[in-house]
NUNUVO-475854 format. One record per residue (C-alpha): x, z, y; residue in three letters. Coordinates in pm, whole numbers, plus 32768, in hexadecimal, padded with zeros to 4 digits. Layout:
<sites>
XZYALA;...
</sites>
This chain:
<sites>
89CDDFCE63B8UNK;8AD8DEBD63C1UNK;8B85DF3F64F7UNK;8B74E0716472UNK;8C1AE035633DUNK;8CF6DF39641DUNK;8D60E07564E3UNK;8DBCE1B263D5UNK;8E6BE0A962FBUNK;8F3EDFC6640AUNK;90C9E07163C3UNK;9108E02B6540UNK;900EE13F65C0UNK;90F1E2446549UNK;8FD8E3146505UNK;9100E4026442UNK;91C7E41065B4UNK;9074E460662CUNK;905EE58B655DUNK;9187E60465C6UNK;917CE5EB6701UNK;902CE65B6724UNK;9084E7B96742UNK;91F1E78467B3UNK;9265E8C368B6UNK;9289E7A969EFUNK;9142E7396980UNK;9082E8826974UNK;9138E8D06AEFUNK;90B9E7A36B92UNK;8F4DE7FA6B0FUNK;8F4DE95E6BB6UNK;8FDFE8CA6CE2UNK;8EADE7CF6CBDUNK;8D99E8D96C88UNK;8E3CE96D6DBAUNK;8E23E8726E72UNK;8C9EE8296E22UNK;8C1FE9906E22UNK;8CA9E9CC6F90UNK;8C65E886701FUNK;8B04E8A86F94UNK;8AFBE9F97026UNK;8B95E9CF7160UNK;8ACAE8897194UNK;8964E9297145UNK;8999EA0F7249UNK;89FDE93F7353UNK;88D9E83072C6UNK;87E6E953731AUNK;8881E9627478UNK;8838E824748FUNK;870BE8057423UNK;8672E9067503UNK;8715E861762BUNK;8691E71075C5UNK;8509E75F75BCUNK;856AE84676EAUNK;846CE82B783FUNK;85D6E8227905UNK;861FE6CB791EUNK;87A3E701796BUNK;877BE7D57801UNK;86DFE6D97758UNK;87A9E5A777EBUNK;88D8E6527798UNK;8876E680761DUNK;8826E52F760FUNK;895CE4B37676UNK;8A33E568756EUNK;891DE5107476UNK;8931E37374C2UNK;8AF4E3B974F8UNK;8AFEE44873C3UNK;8A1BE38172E7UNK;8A7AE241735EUNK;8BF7E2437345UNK;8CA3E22671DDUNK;8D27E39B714DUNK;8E7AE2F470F3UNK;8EA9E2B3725DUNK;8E22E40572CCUNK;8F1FE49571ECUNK;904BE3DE7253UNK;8FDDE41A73CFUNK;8FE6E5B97382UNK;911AE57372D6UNK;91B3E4D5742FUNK;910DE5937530UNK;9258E60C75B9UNK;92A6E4827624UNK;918EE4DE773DUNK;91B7E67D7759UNK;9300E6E9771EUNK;92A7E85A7776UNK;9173E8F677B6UNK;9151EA35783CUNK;9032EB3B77E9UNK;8FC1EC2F78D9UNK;8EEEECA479F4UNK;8E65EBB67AA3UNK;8EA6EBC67C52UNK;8FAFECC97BDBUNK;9147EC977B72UNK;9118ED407A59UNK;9172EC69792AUNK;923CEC0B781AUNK;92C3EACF77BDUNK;92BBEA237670UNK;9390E90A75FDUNK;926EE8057561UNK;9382E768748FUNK;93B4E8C173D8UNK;9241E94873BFUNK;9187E7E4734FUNK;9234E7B47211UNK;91F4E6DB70FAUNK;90C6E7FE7058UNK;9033E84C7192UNK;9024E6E37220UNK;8F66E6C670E1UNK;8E6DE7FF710DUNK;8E3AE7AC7286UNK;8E1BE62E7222UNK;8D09E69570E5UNK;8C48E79D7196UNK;8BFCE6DC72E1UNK;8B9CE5D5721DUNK;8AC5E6907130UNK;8A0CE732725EUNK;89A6E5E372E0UNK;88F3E5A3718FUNK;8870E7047162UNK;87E6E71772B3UNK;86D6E6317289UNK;869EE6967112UNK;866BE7CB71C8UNK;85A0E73E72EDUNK;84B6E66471EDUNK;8472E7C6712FUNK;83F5E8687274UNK;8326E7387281UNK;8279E7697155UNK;81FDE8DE71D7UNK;8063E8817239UNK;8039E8B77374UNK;7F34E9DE7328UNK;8052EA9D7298UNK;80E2EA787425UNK;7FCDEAB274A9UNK;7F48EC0573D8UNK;80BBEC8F741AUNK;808EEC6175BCUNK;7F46ED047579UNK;7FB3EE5174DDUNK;80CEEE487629UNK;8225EE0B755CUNK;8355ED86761EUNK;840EEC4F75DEUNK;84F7ECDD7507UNK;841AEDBE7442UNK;834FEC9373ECUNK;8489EBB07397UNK;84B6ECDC7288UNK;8376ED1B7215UNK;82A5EBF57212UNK;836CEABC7254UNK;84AAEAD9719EUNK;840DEB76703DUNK;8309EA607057UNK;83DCE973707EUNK;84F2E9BB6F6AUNK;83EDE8F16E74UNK;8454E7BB6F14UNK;85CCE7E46F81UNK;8646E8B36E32UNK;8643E74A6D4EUNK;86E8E68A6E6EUNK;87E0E7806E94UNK;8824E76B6D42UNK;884BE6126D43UNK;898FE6576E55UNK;8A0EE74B6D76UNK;8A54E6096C7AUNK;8ABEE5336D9DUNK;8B79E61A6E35UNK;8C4AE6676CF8UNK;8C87E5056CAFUNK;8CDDE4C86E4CUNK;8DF6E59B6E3DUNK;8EDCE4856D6CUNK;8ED6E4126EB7UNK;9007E4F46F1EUNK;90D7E4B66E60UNK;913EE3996F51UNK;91ACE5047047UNK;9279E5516F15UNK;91B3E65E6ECEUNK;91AFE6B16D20UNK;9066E6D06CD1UNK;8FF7E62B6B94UNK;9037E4AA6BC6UNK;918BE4FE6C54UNK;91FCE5B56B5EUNK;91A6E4BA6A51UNK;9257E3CB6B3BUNK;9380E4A16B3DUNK;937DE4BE69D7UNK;9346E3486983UNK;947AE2D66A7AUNK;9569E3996997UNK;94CFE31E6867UNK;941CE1C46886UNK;9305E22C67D1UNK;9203E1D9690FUNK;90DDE1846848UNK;90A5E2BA674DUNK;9120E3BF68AAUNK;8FE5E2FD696BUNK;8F2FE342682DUNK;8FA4E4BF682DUNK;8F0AE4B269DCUNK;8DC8E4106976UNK;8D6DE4D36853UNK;8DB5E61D6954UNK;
</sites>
């Protein structure tokens, strides 16, 4: 009670900046541009998490090896640095060039100009997030009794048919509340860059707070988002 009183009563919280701020126009843009940025990522990174996770409990060892390589990369290397490498991929591919393979027909794109600061964030977000999802995912299909497997080969259903019917719906139980968990995460992960420049929330409460040195109550105005 004492830190609370401590808190709403201590002048140099601001809480009146706070208020002000809360709902401020630079404010309100850097929370879309977050919500943006954690609805697609989310997105982008379930589906390539379900990729992964069906390669990962695959019989194909290449399949599965491969899956579990991106999974160990990806969860085992900091998201600030992930982001920053996106953000500089042009240092090791200047160009790339999308086409046909064993053909000349291409086009080539200037790295510099497509991996700017917002999609070096998406990229950097969603193949991170798929890491994670993929073995939320994979721990779901786990928790599918094997006599739900085993009934579906009987009545003659196909791999994919079964991922659809039996697997996946049976398995939602377990994944939908982790998910949900990297929803949260996810929205809070994406102060992260703002180090790319990119205004999302935190960086637009830093751009406000350089102009008017009132850091505290603008960090306030982030958190409380």
């Amino acid at each position: 009670m004492g830190i609370l009183i401590s808190v709403s009563t201590n002048p140099n919280f601001k809480w009146g900046v706070v208020a002000r701020y809360f709902t401020h126009e630079t404010i309100l843009r850097g929370l879309m541009l977050t919500i943006f940025l954690t609805v697609a990522s989310m997105a982008l990174g379930t589906l390539l998490g379900l990729v992964l996770a069906i390669m990962r409990g695959s019989s194909i060892k290449p399949l599965a090896a491969t899956a579990g390589v991106y999974i160990t990369l990806f969860r085992g290397t900091p998201v600030l640095v992930q982001l920053i490498f996106w953000f500089n991929i042009s240092a090791l591919y200047p160009n790339l060039t999308i086409g046909i393979p064993f053909t000349d027909i291409g086009t080539a794109i200037d790295t510099n100009a497509l991996m700017g600061p917002i999609t070096a964030a998406l990229v950097g977000l969603t193949l991170n997030e798929a890491a994670y999802m993929a073995e939320i995912i994979r721990g779901g299909f786990s928790s599918v009794g094997k006599g739900q497997i085993e009934a579906a080969d009987s009545l003659g259903m196909s791999g994919s048919i079964k991922m659809r019917k039996v697997i996946i719906p049976q398995a939602m139980p377990s994944i939908i509340p982790a998910t949900g968990n990297q929803v949260i995460g996810m929205f809070k992960e994406t102060s992260l860059v703002s180090v790319l420049g990119v205004a999302e929330l935190l960086q637009s409460a830093q751009l406000i707070y350089a102009r008017t040195y009132e850091t505290i109550p603008l960090l306030l105005v982030a958190s409380l988002w």
